[in-house]
C-alpha positions in Angstrom: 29.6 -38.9 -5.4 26.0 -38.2 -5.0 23.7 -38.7 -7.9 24.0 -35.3 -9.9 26.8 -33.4 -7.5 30.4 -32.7 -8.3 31.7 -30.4 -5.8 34.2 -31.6 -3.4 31.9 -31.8 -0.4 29.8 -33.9 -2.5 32.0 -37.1 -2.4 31.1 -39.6 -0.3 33.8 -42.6 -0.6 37.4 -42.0 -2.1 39.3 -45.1 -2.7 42.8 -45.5 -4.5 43.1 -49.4 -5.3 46.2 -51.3 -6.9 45.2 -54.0 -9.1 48.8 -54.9 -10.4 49.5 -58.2 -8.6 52.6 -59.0 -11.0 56.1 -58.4 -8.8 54.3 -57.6 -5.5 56.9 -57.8 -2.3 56.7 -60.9 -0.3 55.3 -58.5 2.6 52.9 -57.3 0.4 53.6 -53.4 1.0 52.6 -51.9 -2.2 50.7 -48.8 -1.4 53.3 -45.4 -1.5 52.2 -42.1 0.5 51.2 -40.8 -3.2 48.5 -43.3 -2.7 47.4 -41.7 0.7 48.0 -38.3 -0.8 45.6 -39.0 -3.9 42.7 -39.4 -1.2 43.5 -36.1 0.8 41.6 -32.6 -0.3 43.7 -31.9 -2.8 43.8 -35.3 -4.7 40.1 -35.1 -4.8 39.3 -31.7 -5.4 41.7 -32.1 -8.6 39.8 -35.7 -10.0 36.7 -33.8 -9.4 37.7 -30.8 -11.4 38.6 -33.0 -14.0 35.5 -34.9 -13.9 33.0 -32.0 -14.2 35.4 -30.7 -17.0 37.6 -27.8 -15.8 40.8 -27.1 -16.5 43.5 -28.8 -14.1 47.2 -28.3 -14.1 49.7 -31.4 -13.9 51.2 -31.5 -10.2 53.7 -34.2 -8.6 50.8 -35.7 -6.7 48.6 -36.4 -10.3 49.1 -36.1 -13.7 46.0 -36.2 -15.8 47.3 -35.4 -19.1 47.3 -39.0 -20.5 43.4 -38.9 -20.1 40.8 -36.9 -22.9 38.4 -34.6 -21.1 35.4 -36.1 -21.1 32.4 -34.4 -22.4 30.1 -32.9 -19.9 27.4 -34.9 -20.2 29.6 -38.4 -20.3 28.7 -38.7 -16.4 25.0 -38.1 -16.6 25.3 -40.8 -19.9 26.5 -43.4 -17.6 23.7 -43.2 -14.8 21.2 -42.8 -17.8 22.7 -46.8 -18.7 22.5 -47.7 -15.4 19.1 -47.0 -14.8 18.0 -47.9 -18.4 19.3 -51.7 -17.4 17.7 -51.6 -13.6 14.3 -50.7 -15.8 14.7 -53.3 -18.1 15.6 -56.0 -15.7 12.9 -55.4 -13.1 10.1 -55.8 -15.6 11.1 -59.4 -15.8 8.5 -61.5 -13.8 8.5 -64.6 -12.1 8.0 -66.7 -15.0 10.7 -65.7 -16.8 13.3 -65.7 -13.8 14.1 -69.6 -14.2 16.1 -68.6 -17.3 18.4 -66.2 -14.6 21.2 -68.0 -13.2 20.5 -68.8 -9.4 22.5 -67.2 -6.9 25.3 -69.2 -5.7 23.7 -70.9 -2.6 25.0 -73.7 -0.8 22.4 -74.4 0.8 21.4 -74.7 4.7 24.2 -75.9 6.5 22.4 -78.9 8.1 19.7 -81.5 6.5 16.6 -80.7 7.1 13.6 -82.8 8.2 9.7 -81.7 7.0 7.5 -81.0 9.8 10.4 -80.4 12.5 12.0 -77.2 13.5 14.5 -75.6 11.3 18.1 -76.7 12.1 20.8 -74.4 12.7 24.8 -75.1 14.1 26.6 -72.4 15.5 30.0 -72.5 16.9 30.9 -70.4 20.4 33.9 -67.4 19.4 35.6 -65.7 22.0 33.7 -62.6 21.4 30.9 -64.1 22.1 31.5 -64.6 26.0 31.7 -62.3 28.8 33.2 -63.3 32.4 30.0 -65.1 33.6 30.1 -67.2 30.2 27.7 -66.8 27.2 26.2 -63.1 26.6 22.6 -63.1 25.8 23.6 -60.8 21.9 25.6 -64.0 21.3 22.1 -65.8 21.4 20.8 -63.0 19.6 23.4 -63.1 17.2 22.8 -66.8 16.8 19.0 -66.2 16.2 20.0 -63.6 13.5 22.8 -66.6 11.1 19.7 -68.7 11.4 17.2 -66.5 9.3 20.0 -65.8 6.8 20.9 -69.8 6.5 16.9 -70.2 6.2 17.7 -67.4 3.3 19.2 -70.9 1.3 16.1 -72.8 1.3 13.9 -69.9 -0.6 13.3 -69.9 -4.6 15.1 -67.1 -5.5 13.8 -67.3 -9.1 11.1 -64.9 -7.2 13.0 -61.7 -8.6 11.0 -58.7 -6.2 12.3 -60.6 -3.2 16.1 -60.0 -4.1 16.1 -56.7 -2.4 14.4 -57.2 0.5 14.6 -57.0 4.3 13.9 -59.2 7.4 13.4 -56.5 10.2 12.7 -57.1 13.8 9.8 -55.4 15.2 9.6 -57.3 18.1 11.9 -59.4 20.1 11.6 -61.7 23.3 14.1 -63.6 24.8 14.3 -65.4 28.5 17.2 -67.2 29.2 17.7 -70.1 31.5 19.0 -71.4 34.0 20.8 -74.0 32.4 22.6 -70.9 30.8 25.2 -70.7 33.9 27.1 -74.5 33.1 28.9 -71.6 30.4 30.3 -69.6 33.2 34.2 -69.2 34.6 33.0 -71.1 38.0 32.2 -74.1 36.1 34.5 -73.8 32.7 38.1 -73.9 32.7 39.5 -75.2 29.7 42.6 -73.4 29.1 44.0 -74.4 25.6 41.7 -77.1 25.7 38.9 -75.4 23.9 38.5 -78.4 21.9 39.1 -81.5 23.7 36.2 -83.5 24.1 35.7 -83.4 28.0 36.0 -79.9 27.9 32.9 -77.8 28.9 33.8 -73.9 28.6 32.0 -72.0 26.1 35.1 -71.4 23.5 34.6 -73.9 20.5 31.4 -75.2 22.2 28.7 -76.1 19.7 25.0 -74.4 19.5 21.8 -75.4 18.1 18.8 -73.4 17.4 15.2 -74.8 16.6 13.2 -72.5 15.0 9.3 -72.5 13.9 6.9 -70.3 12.1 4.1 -68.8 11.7 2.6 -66.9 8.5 -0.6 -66.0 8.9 -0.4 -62.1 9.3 1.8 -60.9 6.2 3.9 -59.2 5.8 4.7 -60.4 9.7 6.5 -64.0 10.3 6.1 -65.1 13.9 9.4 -67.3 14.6 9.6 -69.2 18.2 13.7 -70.7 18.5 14.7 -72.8 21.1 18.7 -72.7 21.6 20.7 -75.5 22.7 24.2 -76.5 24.2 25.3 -79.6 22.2 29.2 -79.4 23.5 32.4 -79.8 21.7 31.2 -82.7 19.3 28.7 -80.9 16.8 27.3 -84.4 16.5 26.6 -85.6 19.6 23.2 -86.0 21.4 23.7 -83.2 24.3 20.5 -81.1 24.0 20.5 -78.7 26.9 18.2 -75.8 26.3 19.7 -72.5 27.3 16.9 -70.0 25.9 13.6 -69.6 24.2 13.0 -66.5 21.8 9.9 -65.3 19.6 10.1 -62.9 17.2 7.8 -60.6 15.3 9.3 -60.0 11.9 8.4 -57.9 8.8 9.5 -58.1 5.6 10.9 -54.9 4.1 11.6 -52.7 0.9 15.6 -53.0 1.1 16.0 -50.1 -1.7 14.5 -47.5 0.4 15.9 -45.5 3.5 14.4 -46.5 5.6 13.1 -49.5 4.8 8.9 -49.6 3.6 6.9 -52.4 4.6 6.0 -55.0 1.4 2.7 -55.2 0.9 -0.1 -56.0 -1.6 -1.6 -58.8 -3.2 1.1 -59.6 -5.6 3.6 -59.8 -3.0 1.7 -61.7 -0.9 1.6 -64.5 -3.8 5.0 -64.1 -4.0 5.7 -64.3 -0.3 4.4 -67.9 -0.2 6.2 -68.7 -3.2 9.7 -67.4 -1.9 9.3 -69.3 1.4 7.7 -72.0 0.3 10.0 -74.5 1.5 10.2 -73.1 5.0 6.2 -73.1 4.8 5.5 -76.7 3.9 8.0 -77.9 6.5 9.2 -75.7 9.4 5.7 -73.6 10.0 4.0 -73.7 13.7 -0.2 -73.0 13.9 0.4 -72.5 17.6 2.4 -68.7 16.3 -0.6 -68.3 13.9 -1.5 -64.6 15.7 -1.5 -61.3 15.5 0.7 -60.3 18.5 3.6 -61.7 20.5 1.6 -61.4 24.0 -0.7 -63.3 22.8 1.7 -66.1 23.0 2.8 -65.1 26.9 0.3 -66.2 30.0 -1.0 -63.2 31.7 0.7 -61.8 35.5 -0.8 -60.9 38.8 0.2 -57.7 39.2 0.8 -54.0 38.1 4.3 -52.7 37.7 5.2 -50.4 40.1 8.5 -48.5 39.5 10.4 -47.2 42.4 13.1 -45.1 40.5 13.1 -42.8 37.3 16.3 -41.7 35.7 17.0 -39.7 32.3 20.0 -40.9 30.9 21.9 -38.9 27.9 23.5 -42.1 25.5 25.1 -41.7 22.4 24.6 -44.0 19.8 28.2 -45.3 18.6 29.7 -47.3 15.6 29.7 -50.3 17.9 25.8 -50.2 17.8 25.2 -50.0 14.6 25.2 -53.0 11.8 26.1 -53.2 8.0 22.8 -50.9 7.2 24.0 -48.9 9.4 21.6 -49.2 11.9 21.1 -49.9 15.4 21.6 -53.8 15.6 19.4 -55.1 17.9 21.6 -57.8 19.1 23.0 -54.9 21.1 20.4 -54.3 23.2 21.8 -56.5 26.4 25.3 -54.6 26.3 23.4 -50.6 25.4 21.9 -51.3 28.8 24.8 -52.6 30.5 26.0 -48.7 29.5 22.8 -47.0 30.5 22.4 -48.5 34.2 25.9 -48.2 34.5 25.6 -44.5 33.8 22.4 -43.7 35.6 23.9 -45.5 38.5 22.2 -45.8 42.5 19.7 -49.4 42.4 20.3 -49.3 38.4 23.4 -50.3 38.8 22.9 -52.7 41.4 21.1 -54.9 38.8 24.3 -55.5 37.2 25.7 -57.1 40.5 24.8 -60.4 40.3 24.6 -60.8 36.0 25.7 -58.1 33.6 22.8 -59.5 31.3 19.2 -59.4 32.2 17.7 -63.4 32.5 14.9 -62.2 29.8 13.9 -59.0 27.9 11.4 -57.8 25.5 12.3 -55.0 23.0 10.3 -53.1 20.3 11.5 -51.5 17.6 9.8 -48.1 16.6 12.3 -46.2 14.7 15.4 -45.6 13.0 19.3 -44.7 15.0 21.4 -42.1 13.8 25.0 -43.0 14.5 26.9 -40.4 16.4 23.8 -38.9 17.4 22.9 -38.6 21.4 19.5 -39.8 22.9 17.7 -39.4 25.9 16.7 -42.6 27.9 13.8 -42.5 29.8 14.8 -45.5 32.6 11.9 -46.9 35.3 12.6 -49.3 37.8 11.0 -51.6 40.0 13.8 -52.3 42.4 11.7 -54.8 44.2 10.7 -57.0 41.3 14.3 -56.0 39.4 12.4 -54.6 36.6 13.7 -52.3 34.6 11.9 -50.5 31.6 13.6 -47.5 29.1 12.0 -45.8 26.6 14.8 -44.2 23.7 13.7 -40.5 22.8 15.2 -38.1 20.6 17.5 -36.0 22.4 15.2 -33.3 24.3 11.7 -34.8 23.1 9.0 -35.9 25.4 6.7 -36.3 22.7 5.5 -40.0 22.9 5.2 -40.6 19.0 9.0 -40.2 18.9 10.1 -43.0 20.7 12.4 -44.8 19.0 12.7 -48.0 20.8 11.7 -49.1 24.5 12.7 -52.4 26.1 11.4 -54.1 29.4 14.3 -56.1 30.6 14.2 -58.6 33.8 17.3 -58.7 36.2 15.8 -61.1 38.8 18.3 -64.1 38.6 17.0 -65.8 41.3 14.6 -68.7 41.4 14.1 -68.6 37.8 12.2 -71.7 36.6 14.0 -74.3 34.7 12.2 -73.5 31.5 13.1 -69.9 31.8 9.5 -68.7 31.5 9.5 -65.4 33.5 8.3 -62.5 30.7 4.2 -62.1 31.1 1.9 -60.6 28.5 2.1 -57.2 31.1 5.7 -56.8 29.9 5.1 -56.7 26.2 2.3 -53.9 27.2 3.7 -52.0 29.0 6.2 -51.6 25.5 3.5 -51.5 24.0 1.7 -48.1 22.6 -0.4 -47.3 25.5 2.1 -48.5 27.9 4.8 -46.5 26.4 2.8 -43.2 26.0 1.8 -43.5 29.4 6.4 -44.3 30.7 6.6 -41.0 28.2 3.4 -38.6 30.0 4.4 -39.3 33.3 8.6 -37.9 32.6 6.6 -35.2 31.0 5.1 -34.3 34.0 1.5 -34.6 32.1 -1.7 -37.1 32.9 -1.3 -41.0 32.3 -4.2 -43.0 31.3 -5.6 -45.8 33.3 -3.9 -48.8 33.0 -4.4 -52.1 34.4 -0.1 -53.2 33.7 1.5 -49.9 35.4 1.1 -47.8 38.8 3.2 -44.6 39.3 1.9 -44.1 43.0 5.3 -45.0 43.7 7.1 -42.6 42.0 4.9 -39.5 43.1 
């Protein structure tokens, strides 16, 4: 229920759980359509009767008799405890935290070496692939078990840091080449996922590199380097199949949505926390203030050919435990969007239904179930694509909730991947978005040295 509410429209959750394990049938069917009843309208509307103290008459479904009313105030008495002890607990300070038990940490899941990269393994799962091989949210996915192994190197006897978040405010990816030796033209293993000469992605083993810098908090630059290492975790197969940098923040967990940390204190406590990953795995060279910074600079302006509005709905599928829109995602949410806007957007799907390298910013918060408008520019030329997420009928450019500039040009891609320029991480950018959001409007862009509508006019 929520805090302070007892009318049936009021409950959130309603679970009916067995916790007599003693004569349970081998098939473990325990659960009667009582059980199921309990949690229907009625069932609830009677347990919360009961619980705000009103009268409530024995039925077949529930019989309440064997429990005393409790007093009216026994509810309120029990979130008064609760937060009494979250009070008392979070006054402790760092000091006093190494007498608090640890939490159960295994610790990273490969030795680590000072002053290289952080190690992480990752095995390949079938949902994972695609028909052309490895999907680039598998990568993304990869990146995302790395920070929370990293998680096991941190002194957790720093107590404000229990709570927190790692967000994503801005990630890059390009993918390479090297990428393809996962596809079904090269791959065909059968049942023979893990036999030893086998080279389809299934069972495959990865390994990401990852660095960092610290030097704007709460922000931690990270720069992760994936490999293909094969079927034997331990063998010395390093084949690079994408480079990513990330702009991370760290984040007030308890609040919805998430605050920024900040302040001196947690600043102290920052280095403390992730002091391990500090002394050994941090990187001067991502010592900035932006990721474009980190990106050489490109030759031209982008020029869209096409503009589409596209209505998308953002699903259960999208969202992740917090429920919010997991930005691993991304590659798959615009598989959906050129699909639907069709013409030259879908035509970038042709070759690769992933884009060989995108850049996405993170404004704002999803709403599951909720429908947005997706403000799509293309370069059909370049195979450029660029979408801005808006709330469903806005062209306001302060509600953008997330744009993306995603490349689809498969061809001639260097061997190191390197295709994304500082341009592309503008043009998501504030100006660059406000100026993708004016033009739909049908009102005045400013000059801009990264963007030319002359095209579209």
């Amino acid at each position: 229920m929520s805090c302070g509410k007892r009318g049936l429209q009021d409950c959130v959750l309603c679970i009916c759980a067995r916790y007599e394990w003693s004569d349970i049938p081998e098939n473990g069917k325990s659960l009667q359509q009582e059980d199921v009843a309990l949690l229907d309208a009625p069932g609830r509307n009677m347990l919360i009767n009961f619980a705000a103290g009103q009268e409530v008459k024995p039925s077949k479904l529930c019989d309440l008799s064997r429990i005393e009313k409790p007093p009216l105030n026994h509810w309120d008495r029990v979130a008064l405890t609760s937060h009494e002890a979250t009070a008392n607990t979070t006054t402790i300070t760092t000091a006093s935290a190494a007498e608090l038990p640890k939490p159960d940490f295994a610790g990273p899941s490969h030795v680590q070496s000072p002053g290289q990269p952080y190690v992480f393994y990752h095995q390949i799962q079938f949902v994972e692939t695609k028909a052309s091989g490895y999907r680039m949210s598998g990568c993304l996915a990869v990146l995302d078990a790395s920070r929370l192994n990293l998680l096991t190197t941190c002194d957790w006897s720093v107590r404000s840091f229990r709570h927190l978040k790692t967000l994503p405010l801005q990630i890059a990816l390009e993918l390479r080449p090297a990428i393809s030796q996962l596809s079904d033209k090269i791959a065909h293993d059968g049942f023979l996922y893990t036999h030893p000469d086998s080279s389809g992605p299934v069972l495959s083993w990865l390994r990401a590199e990852s660095t960092f810098g610290w030097s704007k908090f709460p922000h931690r630059m990270e720069e992760s380097t994936i490999f293909l290492v094969g079927k034997n975790r331990d063998s010395d197969q390093r084949e690079p199949l994408a480079t990513a940098r990330s702009n991370l923040i760290l984040a007030d967990g308890t609040s919805n949505p998430a605050a920024a940390f900040a302040g001196e204190v947690a600043a102290r406590e920052s280095d403390q926390f992730w002091g391990a990953a500090r002394l050994n795995h941090s990187n001067a060279s991502l010592d900035v203030a932006e990721l474009q910074a980190l990106y050489s600079k490109g030759n031209e302006a982008y020029k869209p050919t096409y503009m589409k509005k596209v209505c998308w709905m953002s699903s259960y599928f999208h969202c992740d435990v917090d429920c919010a829109l997991y930005h691993g995602k991304v590659p798959e949410i615009l598989w959906d969007i050129n699909t639907q806007a069709g013409g030259p957007f879908a035509d970038l799907l042709r070759t690769e239904p992933d884009p060989q390298a995108l850049v996405v910013t993170i404004l704002r918060r999803f709403q599951t179930g909720t429908f947005y408008d997706v403000l799509s520019f293309l370069d059909k030329d370049l195979q450029k694509a660029v979408y801005c997420f808006m709330p469903q009928g806005s062209l306001h450019p302060e509600d953008c909730l997330l744009a993306v500039c995603a490349l689809y040009n498969w061809h001639q891609v260097p061997e190191q991947g390197c295709t994304l320029r500082s341009e592309d991480f503008e043009m998501v950018g504030e100006n660059g978005r406000h100026n993708f959001i004016r033009f739909a409007a049908g009102s005045g862009t400013k000059p801009s040295n990264v963007q030319d509508f002359s095209r579209l006019a």
